[in-house]
C-alpha positions as CSV (number, residue, x, y, z in Angstrom):
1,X,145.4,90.2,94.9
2,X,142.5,87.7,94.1
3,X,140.7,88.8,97.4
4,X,140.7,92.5,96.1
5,X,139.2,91.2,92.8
6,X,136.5,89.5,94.8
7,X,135.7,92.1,96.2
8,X,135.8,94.6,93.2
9,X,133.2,91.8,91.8
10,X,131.1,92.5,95.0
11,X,131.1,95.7,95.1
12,X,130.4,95.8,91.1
13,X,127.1,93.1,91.6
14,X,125.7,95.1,94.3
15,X,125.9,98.0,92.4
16,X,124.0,96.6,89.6
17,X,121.5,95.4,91.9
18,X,120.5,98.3,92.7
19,X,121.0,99.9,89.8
20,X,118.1,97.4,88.2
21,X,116.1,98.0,91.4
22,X,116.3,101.2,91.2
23,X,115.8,102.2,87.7
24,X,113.4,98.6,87.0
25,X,111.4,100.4,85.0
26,X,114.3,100.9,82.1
27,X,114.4,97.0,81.6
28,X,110.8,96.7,81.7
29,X,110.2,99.3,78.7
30,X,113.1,98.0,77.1
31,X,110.9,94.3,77.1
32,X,108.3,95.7,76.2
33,X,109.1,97.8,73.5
34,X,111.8,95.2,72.3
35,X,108.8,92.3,71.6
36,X,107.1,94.8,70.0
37,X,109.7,95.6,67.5
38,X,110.2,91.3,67.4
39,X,106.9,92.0,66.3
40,X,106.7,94.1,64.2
41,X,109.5,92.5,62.1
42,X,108.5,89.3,61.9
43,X,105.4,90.7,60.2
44,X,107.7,93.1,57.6
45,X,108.7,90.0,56.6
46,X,108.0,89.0,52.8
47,X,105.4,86.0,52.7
48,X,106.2,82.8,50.9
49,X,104.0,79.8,50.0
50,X,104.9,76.1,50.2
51,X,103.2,73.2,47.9
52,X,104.3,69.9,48.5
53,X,102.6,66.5,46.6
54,X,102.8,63.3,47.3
55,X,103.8,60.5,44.9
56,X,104.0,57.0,45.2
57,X,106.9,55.3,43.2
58,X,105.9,52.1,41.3
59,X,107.2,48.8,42.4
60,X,107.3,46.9,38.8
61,X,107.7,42.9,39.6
62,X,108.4,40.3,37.1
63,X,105.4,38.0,35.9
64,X,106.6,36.0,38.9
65,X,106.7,38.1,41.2
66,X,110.0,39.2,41.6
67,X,110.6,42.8,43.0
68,X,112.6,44.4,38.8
69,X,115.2,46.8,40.9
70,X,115.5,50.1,38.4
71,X,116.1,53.9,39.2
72,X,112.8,54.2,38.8
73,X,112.2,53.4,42.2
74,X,115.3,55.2,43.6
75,X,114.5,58.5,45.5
76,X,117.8,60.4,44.7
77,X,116.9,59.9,40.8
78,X,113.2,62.0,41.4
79,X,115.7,64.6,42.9
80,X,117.9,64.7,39.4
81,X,114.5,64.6,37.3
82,X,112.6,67.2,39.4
83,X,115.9,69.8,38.8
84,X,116.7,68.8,35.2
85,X,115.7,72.2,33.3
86,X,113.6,70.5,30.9
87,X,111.3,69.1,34.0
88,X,111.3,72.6,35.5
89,X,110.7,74.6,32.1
90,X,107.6,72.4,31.6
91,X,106.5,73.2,35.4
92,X,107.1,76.9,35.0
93,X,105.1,76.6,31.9
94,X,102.0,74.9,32.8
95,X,102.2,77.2,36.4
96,X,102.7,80.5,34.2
97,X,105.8,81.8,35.5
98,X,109.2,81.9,34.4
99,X,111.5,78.9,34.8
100,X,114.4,81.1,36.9
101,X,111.7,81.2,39.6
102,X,111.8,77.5,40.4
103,X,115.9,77.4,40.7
104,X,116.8,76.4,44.4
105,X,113.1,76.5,45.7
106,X,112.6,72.4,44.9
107,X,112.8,70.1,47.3
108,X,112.5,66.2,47.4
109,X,111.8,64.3,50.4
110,X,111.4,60.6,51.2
111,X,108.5,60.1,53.8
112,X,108.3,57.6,56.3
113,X,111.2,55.7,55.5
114,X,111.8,52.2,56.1
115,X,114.7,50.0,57.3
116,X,115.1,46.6,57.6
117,X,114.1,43.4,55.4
118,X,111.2,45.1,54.3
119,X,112.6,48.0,52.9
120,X,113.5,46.5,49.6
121,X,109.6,45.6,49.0
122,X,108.3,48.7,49.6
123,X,107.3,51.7,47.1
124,X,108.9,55.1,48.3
125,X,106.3,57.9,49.1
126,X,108.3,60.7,47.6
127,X,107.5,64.4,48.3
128,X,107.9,67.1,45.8
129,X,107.9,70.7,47.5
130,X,107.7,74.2,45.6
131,X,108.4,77.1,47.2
132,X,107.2,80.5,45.8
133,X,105.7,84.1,46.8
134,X,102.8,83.7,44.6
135,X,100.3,80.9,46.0
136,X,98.5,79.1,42.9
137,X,101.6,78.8,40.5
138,X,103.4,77.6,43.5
139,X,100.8,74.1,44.0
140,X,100.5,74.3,40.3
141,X,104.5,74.2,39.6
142,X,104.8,71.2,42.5
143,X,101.6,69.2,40.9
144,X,103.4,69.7,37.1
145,X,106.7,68.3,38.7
146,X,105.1,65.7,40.5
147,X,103.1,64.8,36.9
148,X,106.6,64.6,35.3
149,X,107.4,62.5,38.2
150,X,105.1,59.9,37.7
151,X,105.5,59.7,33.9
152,X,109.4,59.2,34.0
153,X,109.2,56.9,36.3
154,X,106.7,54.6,35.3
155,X,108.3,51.8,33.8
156,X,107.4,51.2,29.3
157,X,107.4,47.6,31.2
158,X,104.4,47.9,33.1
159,X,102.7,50.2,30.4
160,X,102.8,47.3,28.2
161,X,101.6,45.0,30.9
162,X,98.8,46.6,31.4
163,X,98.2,47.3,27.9
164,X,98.3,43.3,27.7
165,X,95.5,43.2,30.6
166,X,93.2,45.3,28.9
167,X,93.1,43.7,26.2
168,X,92.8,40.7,27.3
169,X,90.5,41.7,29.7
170,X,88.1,42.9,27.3
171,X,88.5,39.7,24.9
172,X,87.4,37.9,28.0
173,X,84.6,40.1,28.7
174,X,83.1,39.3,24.7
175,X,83.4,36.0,25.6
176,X,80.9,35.9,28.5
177,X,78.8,38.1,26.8
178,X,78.5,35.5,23.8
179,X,78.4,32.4,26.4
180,X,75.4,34.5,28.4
181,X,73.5,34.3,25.2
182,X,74.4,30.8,24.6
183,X,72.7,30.0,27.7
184,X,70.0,32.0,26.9
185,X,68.6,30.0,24.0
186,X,69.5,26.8,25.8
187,X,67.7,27.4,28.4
188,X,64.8,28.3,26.2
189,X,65.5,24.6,24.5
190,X,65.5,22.9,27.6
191,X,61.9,24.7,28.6
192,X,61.0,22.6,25.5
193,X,62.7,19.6,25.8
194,X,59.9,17.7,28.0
195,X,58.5,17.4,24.5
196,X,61.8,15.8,23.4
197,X,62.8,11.9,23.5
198,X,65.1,11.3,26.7
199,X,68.4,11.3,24.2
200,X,67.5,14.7,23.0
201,X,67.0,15.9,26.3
202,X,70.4,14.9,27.6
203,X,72.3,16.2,24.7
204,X,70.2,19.8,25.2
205,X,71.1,19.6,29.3
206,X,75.1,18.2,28.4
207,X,75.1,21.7,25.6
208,X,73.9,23.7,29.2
209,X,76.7,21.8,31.4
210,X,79.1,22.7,29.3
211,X,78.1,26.4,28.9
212,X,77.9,27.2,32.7
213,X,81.5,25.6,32.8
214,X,82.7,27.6,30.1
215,X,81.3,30.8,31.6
216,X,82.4,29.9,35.3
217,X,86.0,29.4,33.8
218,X,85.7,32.6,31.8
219,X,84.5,34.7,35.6
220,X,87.5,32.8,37.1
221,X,90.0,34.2,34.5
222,X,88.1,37.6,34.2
223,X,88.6,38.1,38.3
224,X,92.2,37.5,38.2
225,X,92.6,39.8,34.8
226,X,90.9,42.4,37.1
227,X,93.1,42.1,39.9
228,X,96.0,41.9,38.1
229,X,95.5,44.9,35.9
230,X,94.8,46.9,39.5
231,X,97.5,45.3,40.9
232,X,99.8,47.0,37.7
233,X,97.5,50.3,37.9
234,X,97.8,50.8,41.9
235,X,101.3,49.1,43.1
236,X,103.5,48.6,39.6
237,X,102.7,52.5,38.2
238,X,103.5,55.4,40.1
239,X,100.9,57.7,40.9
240,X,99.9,61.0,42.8
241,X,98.8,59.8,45.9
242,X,98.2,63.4,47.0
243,X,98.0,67.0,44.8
244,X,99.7,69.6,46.0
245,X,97.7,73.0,48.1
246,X,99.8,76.3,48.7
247,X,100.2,76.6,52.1
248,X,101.8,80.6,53.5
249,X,104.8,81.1,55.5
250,X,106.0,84.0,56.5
251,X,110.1,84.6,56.3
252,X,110.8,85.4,60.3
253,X,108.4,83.4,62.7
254,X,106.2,85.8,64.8
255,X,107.1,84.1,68.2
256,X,110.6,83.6,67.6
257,X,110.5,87.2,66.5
258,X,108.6,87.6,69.6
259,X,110.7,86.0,72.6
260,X,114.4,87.4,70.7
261,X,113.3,90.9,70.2
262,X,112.1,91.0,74.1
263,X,115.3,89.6,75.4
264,X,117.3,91.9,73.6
265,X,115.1,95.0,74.6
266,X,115.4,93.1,78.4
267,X,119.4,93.4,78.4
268,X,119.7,96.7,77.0
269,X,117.3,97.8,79.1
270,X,119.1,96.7,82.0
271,X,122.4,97.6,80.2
272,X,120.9,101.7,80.3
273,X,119.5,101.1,83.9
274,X,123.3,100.2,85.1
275,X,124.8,103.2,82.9
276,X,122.4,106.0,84.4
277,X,122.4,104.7,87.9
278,X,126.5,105.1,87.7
279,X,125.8,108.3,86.2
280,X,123.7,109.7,89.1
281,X,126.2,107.9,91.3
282,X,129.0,110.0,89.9
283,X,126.9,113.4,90.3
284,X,125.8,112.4,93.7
């Protein structure tokens, strides 16, 4: 019994063989004219746009240094804020379309992800993506989430610390200002001093000693004011680290289109070859 299957499977290959042999021009038009219609309907399909931007969670540390652990800094919470309806109402606003439009098409996305000890000190690079069929309110709905992004998550802590910075910075800043002049009109005393009995002359260079050590202590505390208000701005306070640009995408990719469409026309091709040949067969 199986060797009469065998050779009913024989007889059944050989037949296509020939069939696709013989009629090989039925599976090449049916290539042919299937990548064209892979083709054609990849290109029916409705365009889309993509805007993704790129913000950098602050890392707010205590004023001695010790990484402050909040949600502000956890990448699940941007994904809750960026799908809140108040957050997207205010994106479909400032993008001009209507807030139904953004529901399902945001995504969030942690890149470059680290593991390990080192993990806990770094500030997650967060993506925001939009996805839209119109190109600028798409990047102009990701930039207004992103935006909303930044402000929720920047801690009132590290507003207030670098409110504290700047002001200090600037009382700092009077400070040389006034010691500058100070020096000024000393140094115009000590010019005339030579004039002066030695006693007077030492109190006018002690006056100078003492004002280029004020001011040298007053650079010393300006330079670390500086540095730590950047350090607040650039590493504390979250920030765009890169706007969002509308980028097109089509629905059905041409050369997947492409490649499928052409393998289906190739089988039914060959599938119509088989059929006809056993059709003239019979008629034979």
């Amino acid at each position: 019994m199986s060797a009469d299957l065998n050779a009913e499977r024989e007889i059944d290959l050989a037949q296509w063989r020939r069939a696709l042999v013989a009629l090989w021009w039925l599976p090449v038009a049916g290539l042919v004219l299937g990548a064209i219609v892979g083709v054609l309907f990849a290109f029916g399909g409705s365009k889309h746009f993509s805007a993704s931007a790129l913000v950098s969670l602050g890392q707010p540390v205590s004023p001695g240094g010790v990484v402050i652990a909040s949600y502000n800094t956890n990448p699940r919470a941007i994904s809750e804020i960026t799908s809140s309806a108040s957050a997207q109402a205010a994106a479909a606003a400032a993008a001009g379309i209507h807030p139904g439009a953004l529901r399902g098409h945001v995504s969030v996305g942690v890149v470059g992800v680290q593991t390990g000890t080192g993990a806990a000190r770094t500030a997650p690079l967060i993506s925001v993506t939009v996805t839209g069929k119109r190109e600028l309110p798409t990047a102009k709905a990701a930039n207004a989430l992103a935006k909303t992004v930044v402000l929720d998550t920047t801690a009132p802590y590290v507003g207030e610390k670098i409110k504290t910075f700047q002001t200090t910075l600037q009382n700092v800043t009077g400070q040389i200002a006034s010691v500058n002049k100070r020096l000024a009109v000393i140094t115009e005393a000590e010019k005339a001093a030579s004039k002066l009995d030695p006693l007077q002359q030492l109190v006018v260079v002690s006056q100078e000693d003492n004002a280029e050590t004020r001011l040298g202590n007053l650079i010393a505390q300006q330079e670390t004011l500086q540095q730590q208000l950047a350090f607040a701005k650039q590493v504390e306070s979250a920030k765009i680290v890169q706007v969002a640009a509308p980028v097109s995408s089509t629905a059905h990719s041409k050369k997947t289109s492409l490649v499928i469409g052409a393998l289906i026309g190739l089988i039914l091709g060959g599938i119509a070859a088989i059929v006809a040949y056993g059709r003239i067969g019979r008629r034979a």
